[in-house]
N, C-alpha and C positions, 0 to 999 in steps of 0.2 A: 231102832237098830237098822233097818230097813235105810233109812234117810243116812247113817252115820255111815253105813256099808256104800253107800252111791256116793258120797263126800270124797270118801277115802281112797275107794278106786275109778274116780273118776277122771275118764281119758286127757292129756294132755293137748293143752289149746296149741294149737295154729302158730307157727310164727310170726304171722300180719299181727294175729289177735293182741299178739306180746305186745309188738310197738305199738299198739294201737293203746294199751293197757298205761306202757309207760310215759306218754305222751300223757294222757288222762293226768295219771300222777304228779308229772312235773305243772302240771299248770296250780294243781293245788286250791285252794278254797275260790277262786276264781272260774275253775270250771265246774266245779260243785254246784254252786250260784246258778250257773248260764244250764246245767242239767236238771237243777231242780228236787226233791226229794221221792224216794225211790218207792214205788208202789208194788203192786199186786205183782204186776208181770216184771220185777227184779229180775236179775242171773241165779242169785240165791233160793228164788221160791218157784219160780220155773222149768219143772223138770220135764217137761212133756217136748221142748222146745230146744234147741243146744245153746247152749248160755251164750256162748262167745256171739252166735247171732246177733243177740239184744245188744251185748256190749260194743259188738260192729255197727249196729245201726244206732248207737249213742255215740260211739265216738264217730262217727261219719260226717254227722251234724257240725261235730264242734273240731273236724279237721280246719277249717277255712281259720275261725277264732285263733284256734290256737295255733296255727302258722304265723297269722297277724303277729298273736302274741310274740313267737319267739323271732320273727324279724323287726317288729318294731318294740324298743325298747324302750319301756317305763320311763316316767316324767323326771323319777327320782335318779334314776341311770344316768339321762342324759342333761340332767343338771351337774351331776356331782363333779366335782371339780379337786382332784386332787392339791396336796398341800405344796408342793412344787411345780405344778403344771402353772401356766403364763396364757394370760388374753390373748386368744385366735386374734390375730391381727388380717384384717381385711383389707384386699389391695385395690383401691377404685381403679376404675377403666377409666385412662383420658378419653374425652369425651372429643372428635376432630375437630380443630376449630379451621374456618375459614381465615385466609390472607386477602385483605383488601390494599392494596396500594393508595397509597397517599394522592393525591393530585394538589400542587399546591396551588394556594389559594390567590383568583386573581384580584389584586385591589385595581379599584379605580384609577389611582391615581398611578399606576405602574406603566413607563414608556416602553413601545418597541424597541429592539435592541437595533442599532444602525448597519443599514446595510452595506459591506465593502464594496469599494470602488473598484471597480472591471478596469484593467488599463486597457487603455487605448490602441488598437492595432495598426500598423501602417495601412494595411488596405479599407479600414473605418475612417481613416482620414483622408489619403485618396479620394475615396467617393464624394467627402461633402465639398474639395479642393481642386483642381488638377494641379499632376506634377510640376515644380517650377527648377526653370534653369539653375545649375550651380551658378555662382559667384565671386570674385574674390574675397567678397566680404562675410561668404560662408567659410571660407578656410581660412581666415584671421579668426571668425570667432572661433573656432574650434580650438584655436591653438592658443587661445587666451584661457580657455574653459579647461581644457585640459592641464596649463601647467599655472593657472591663478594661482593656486594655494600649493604648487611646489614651488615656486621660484620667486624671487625678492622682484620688486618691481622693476631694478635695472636690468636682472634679469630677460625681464619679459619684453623688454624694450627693444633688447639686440632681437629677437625673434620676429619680433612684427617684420613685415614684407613691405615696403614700397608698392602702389601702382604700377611703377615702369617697370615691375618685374614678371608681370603678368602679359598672359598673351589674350586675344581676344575668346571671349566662353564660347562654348555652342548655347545654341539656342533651342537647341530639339530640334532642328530644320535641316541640318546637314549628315551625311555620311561620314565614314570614318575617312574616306580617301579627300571628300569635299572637304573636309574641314583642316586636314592637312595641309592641301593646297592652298588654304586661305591664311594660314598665320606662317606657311614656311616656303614664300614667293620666287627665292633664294638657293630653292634646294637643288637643284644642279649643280651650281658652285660647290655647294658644302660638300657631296658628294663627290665630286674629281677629287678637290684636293684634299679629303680623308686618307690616309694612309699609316696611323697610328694603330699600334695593335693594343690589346687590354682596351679600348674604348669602343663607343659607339657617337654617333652625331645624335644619335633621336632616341628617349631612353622612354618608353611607355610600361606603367604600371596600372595593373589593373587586381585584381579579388581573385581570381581563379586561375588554374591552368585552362581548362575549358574556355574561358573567358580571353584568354590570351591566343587560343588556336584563331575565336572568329575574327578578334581584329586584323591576326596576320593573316586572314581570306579576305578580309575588306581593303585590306589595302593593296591589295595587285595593281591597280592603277596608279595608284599615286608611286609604290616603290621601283616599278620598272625592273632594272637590272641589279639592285642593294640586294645586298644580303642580310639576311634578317637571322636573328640568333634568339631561342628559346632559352628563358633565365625562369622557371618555374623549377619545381623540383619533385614532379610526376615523370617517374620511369626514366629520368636524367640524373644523372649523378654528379656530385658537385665538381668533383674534378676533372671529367671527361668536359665541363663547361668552363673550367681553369685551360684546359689544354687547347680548346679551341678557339680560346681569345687569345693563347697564347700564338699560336699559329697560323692564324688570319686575320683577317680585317672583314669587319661586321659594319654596318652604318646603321643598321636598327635594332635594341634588345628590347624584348617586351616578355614579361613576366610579371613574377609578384613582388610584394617590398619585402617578404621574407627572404626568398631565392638572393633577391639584390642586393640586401642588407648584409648575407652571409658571404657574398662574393666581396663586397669589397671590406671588409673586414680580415678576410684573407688574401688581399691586395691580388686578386685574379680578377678585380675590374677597377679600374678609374673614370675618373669624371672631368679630367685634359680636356679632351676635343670633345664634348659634349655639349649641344649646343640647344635642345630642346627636350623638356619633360613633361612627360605628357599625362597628366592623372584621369583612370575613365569613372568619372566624378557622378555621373546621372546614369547610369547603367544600372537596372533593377533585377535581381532573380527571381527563381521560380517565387518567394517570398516575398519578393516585393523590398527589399537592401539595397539599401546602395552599398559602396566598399565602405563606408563612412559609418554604415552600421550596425556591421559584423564588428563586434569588438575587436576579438585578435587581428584583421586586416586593419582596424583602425589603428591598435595600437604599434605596430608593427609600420607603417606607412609614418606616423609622427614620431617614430625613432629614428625613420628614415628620414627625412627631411633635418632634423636635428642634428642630425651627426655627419651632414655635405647637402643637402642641397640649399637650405637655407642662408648657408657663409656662402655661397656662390652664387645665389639671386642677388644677392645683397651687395656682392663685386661687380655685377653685371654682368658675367660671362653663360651665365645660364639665363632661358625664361623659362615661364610655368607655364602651360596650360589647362583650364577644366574642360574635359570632354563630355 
């Protein structure tokens, strides 16, 4: 009676003791196993002691277990494989691959590629040459070369120049006034009796305006009292150079073949009393050019010449000369 009386009014466990109770249960013949079979000092035959104690210090042991147990899940759990579930598909990691560049491969038998030819500069040639006088025989070729393969060969024939239309060259030894004085012996005469307007007696072309200021400082000796007239077309305007041929009398124009080309085209110059042309043939710039190598003055100069001065070498009423 005694034992059935302490059964029936015995005090109610601990809350810890419960979960501690129901964890026990859930583990089920697994933790039975790992507890072992229950002896003398049981909960049930130990009354001297408070039960839940004993059961606290059994389930204490098998906290850790059964923790294990309920986060890691059974072999059979984590195989089962529902009837609709699909193979985890696993995604590889590219693995970095290295970029090596090609080098292509040299054979033996493979030539250097050829090296381009560097043209020629005028002052590379200079050095290995000195400069040499013009010639008449430099300005026929030019005018063969230039209109070979435009013009038929009868053409070409009217264009050549005679010898006796040529004045004596420089030779690199003379100034501009010396050399004046050596092919125009005459020039006093021709000077008095100029009196013609729209002309000049002495018509010098040269490359530049600049180029045209020095020869009219070089020749102070040789022109004396002439009037000399600027035909370039720097800061002169073409008709202020119309009006002043029309208005006076000049005896020397020096300029360029473009300025001259356009004056007589708009018949604000003729070539009547014109008695000497003078080209400044061997004159080099800061570049080392002559007029003859500047294209535009080249080509500009052989239109001139084509279009009056060559029909009038050729009648004998003009000479040439290279400067």
């Amino acid at each position: 009676m005694l034992l059935f009386l302490c059964n029936t009014f015995r005090p109610a466990p601990p809350r810890c003791c419960r979960k501690v109770r129901a964890s026990a249960a859930k583990c089920g013949s697994r933790a039975e196993r790992k507890a072992g079979p229950r002896g003398a000092g049981s909960m049930g035959d130990a009354l001297d002691e408070p039960w839940w104690e004993a059961a606290a210090g059994e389930g204490s042991g098998s906290d850790a277990s059964d923790d294990e147990a309920i986060e890691k899940p059974s072999d059979e759990t984590a195989t089962y494989k529902g009837p609709d579930s699909k193979p985890a598909v696993t995604k590889k990691r590219k693995q970095p691959t290295e970029c090596f560049l090609s080098q292509p491969e040299e054979t033996p038998g493979s030539t250097p590629k050829a090296k381009k030819r560097k043209k020629k500069k005028i002052s590379d040639v200079l050095e290995k040459s000195p400069p040499k006088p013009g010639v008449p025989e430099d300005l026929q070729n030019l005018l063969s070369q230039h209109f070979g393969t435009k013009r038929s060969v009868i053409e070409i024939e009217e264009l050549k120049l005679p010898d006796s239309c040529f004045l004596p060259a420089n030779d690199l030894t003379h100034s501009f006034s010396s050399y004046l004085k050596e092919i125009c012996p005459k020039w006093a005469k021709f000077r008095k009796n100029h009196n013609e307007k729209k002309s000049v007696v002495m018509l010098v072309i040269c490359s530049s305006a600049l180029r045209s200021l020095e020869l009219m400082k070089s020749m102070t000796v040789f022109k004396g009292d002439c009037r000399v007239l600027k035909l370039f077309a720097k800061h002169i305007k073409i008709k202020e150079q119309m009006n002043m041929l029309e208005k006076g009398v000049f005896h020397i124009g020096v300029g360029t073949p473009g300025r001259i080309k356009a004056l007589l085209e708009q018949d604000g110059l003729c070539l009547n009393s014109t008695k000497y042309i003078i080209l400044d043939w061997n004159w080099r710039d800061q570049k080392l050019r002559r007029m003859m190598d500047i294209p535009e003055i080249k080509k500009e100069t052989i239109d001139l010449l084509e279009m009056r001065i060559i029909k009038l070498c050729r009648e004998g009423s003009v000479k040439l000369g290279l400067f």
